[in-house]
N, CA, C and O atoms as a DFTB+ gen file, in Angstrom:
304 C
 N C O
     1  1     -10.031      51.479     -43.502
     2  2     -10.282      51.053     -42.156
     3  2      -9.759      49.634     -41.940
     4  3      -9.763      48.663     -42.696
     5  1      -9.351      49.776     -40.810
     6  2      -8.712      48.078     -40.662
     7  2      -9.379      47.596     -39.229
     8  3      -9.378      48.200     -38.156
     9  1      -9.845      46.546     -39.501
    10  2     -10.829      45.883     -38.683
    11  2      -9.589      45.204     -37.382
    12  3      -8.517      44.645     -37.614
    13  1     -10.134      45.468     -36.223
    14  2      -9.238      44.386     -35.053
    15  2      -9.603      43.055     -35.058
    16  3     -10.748      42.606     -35.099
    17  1      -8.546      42.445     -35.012
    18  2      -8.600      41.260     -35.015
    19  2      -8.936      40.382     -33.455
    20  3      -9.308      39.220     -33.298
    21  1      -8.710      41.193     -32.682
    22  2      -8.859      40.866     -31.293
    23  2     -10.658      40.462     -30.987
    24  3     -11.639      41.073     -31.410
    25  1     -10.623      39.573     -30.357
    26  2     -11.827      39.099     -30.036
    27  2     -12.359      39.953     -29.016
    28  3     -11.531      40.403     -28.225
    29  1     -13.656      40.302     -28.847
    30  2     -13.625      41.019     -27.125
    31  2     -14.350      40.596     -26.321
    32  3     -15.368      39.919     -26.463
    33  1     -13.962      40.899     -25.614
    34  2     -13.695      39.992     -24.032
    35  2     -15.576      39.585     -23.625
    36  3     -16.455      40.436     -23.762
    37  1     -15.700      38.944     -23.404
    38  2     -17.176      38.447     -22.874
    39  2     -17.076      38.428     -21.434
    40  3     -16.294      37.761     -20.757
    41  1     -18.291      39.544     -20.902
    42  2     -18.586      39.558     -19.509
    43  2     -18.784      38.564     -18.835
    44  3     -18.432      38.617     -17.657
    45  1     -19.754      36.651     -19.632
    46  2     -19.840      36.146     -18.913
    47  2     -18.904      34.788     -19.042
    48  3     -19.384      33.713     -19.400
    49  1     -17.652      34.950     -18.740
    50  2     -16.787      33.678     -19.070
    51  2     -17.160      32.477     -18.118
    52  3     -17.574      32.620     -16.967
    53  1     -17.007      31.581     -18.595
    54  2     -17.114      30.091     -17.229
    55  2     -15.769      30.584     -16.816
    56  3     -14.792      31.202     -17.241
    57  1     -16.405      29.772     -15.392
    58  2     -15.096      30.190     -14.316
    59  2     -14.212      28.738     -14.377
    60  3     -14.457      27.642     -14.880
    61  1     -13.049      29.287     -13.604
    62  2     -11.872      28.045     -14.131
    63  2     -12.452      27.005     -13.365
    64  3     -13.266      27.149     -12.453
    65  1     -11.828      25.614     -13.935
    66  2     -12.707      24.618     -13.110
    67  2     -11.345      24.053     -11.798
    68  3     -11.246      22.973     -11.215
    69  1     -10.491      25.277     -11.713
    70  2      -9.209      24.798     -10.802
    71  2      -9.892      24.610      -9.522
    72  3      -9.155      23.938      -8.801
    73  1     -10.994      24.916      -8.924
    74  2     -11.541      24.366      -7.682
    75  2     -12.131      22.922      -7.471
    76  3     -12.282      22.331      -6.402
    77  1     -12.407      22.526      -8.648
    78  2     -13.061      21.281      -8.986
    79  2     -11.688      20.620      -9.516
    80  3     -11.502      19.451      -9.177
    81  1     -11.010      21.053     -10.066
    82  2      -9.385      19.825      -9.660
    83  2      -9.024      19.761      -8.452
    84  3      -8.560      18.675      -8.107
    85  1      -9.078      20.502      -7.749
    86  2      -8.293      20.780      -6.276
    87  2      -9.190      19.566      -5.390
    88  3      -8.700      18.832      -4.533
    89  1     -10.496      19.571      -5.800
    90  2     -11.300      19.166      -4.765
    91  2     -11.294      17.499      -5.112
    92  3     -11.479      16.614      -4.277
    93  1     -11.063      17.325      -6.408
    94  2     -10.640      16.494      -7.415
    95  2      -9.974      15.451      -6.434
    96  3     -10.419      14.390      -5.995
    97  1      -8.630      16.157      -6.204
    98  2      -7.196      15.384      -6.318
    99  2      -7.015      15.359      -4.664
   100  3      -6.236      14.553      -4.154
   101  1      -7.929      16.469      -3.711
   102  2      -7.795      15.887      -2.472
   103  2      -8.458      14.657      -2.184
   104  3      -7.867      13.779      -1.555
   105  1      -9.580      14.516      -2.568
   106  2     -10.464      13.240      -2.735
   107  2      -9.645      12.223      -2.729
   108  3      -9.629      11.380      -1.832
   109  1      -8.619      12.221      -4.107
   110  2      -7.844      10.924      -4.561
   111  2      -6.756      10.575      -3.868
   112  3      -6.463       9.403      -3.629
   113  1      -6.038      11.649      -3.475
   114  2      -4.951      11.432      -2.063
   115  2      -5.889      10.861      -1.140
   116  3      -5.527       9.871      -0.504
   117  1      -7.325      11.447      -0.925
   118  2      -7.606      10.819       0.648
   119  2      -7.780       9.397       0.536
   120  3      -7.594       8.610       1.464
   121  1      -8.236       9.012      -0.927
   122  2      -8.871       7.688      -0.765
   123  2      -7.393       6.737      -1.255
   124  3      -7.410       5.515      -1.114
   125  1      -6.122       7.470      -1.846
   126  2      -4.925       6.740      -2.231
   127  2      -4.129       6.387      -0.687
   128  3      -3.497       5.359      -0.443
   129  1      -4.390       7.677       0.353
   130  2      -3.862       7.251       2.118
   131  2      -4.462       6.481       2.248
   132  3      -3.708       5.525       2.423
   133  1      -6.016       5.969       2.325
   134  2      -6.901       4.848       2.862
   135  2      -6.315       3.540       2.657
   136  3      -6.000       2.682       3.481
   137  1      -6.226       3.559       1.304
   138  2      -5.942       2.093       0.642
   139  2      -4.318       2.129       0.952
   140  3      -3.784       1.244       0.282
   141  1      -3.541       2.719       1.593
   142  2      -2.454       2.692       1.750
   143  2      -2.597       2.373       3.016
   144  3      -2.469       1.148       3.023
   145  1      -2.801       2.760       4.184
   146  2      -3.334       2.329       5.201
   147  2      -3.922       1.057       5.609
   148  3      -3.853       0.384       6.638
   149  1      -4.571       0.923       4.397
   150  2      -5.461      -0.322       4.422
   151  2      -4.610      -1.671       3.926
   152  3      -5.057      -2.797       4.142
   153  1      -3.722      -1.516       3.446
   154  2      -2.635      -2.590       2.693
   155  2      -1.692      -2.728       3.534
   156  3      -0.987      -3.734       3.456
   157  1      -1.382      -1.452       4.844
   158  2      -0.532      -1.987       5.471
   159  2      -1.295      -2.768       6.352
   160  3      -0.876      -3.909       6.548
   161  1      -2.582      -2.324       7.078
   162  2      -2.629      -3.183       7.775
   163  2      -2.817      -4.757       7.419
   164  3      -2.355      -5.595       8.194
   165  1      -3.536      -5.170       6.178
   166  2      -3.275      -6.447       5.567
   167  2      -1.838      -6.891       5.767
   168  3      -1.600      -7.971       6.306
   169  1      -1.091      -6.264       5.440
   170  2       0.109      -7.008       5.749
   171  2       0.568      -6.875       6.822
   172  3       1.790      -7.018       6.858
   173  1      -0.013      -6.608       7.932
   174  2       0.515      -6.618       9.111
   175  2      -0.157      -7.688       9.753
   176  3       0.450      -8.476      10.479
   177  1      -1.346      -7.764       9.538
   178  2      -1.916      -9.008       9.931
   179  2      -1.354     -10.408       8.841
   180  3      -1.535     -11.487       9.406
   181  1      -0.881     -10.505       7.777
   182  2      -0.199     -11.589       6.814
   183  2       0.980     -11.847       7.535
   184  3       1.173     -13.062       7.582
   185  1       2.101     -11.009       8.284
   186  2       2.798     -11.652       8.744
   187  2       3.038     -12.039      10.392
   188  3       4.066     -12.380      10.978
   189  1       1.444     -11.810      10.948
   190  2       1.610     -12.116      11.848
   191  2       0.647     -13.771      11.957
   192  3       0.486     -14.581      12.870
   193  1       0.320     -13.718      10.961
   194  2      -0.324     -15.244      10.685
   195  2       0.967     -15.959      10.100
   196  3       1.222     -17.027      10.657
   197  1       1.894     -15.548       9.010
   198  2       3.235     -16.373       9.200
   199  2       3.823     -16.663      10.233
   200  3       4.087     -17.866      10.206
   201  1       4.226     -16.110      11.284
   202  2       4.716     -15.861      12.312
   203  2       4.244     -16.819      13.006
   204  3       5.144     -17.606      13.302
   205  1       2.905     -17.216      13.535
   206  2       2.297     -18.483      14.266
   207  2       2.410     -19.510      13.441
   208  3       2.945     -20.482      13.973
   209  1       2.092     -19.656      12.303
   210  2       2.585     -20.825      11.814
   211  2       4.064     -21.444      11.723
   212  3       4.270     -22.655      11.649
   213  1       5.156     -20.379      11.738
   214  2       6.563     -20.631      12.007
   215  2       6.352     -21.247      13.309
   216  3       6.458     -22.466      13.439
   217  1       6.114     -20.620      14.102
   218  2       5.996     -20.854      15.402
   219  2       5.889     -22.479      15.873
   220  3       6.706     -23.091      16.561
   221  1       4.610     -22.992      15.281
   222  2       4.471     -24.406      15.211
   223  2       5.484     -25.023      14.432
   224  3       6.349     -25.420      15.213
   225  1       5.740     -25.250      13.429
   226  2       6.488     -25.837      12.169
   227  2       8.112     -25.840      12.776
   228  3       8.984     -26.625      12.402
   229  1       8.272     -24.808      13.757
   230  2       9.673     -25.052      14.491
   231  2       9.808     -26.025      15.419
   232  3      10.936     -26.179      15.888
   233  1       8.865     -26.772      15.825
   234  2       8.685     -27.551      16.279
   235  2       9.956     -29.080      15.887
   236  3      10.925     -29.409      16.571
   237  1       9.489     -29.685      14.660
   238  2      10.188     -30.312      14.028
   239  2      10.744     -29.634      12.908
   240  3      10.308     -30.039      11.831
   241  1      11.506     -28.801      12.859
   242  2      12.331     -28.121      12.523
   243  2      13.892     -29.184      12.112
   244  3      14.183     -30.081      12.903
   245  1      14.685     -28.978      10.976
   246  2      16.073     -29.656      10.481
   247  2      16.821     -29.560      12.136
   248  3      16.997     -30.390      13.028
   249  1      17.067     -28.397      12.012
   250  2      18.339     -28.032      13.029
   251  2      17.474     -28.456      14.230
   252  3      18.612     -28.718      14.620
   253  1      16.836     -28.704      14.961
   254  2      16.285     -29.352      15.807
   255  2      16.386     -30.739      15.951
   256  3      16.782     -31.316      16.964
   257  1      16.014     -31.261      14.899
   258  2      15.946     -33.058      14.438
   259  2      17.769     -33.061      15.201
   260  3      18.220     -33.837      16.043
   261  1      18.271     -32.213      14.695
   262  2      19.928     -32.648      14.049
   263  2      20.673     -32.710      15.766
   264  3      21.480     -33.445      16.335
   265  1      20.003     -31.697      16.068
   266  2      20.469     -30.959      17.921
   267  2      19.925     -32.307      18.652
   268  3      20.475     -32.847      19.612
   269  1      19.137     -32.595      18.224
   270  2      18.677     -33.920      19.413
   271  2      19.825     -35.146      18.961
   272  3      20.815     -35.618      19.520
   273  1      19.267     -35.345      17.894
   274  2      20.628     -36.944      17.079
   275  2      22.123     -36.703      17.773
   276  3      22.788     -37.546      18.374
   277  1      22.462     -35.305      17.516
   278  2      23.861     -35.268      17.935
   279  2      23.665     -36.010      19.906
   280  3      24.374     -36.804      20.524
   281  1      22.666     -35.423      20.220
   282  2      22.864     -35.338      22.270
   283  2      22.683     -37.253      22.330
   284  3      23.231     -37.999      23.142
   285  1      21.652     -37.685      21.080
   286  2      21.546     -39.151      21.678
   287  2      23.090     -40.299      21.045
   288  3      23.836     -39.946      20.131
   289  1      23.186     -41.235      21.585
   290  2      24.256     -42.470      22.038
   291  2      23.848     -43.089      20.250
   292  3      22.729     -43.487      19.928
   293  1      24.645     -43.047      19.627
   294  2      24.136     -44.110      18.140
   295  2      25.318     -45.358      18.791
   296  3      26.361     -45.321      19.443
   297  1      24.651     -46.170      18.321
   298  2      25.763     -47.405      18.482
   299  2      25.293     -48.657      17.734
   300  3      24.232     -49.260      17.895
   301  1      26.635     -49.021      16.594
   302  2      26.357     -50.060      15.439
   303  2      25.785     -51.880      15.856
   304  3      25.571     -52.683      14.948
């Protein structure tokens, strides 16, 4: 007699845990869009705070200084 080597099958297997990855990895996309979302708007507000500070600082600005010197009279 020769014995099978095959294991047999058990009625009560755990079920795959592929619903609990799925539910997993939508989670992590939702919360990887958030923080993606969330970084742009940080940087949307970072360069609109550069932006006002350019704003001022052009004020006395090189090429400004230089545009006025040229329009005024130098004389030795």
């Amino acid at each position: 007699m020769v014995a099978s080597r095959k294991k047999p099958e058990k009625e009560g297997q755990r079920p795959r845990k592929s619903a609990k990855i799925e539910a997993m990895m939508e989670r992590f996309l939702e919360m990887r869009t958030k923080q993606a979302e969330d970084e742009a708007q940080q940087l949307a507000r970072e360069n609109e705070t550069r932006e006002k500070k350019d704003a001022k600082g052009d004020e006395y600005s090189i090429k400004k200084c230089i545009s006025i010197i040229n329009t005024m009279e130098v004389t030795k």
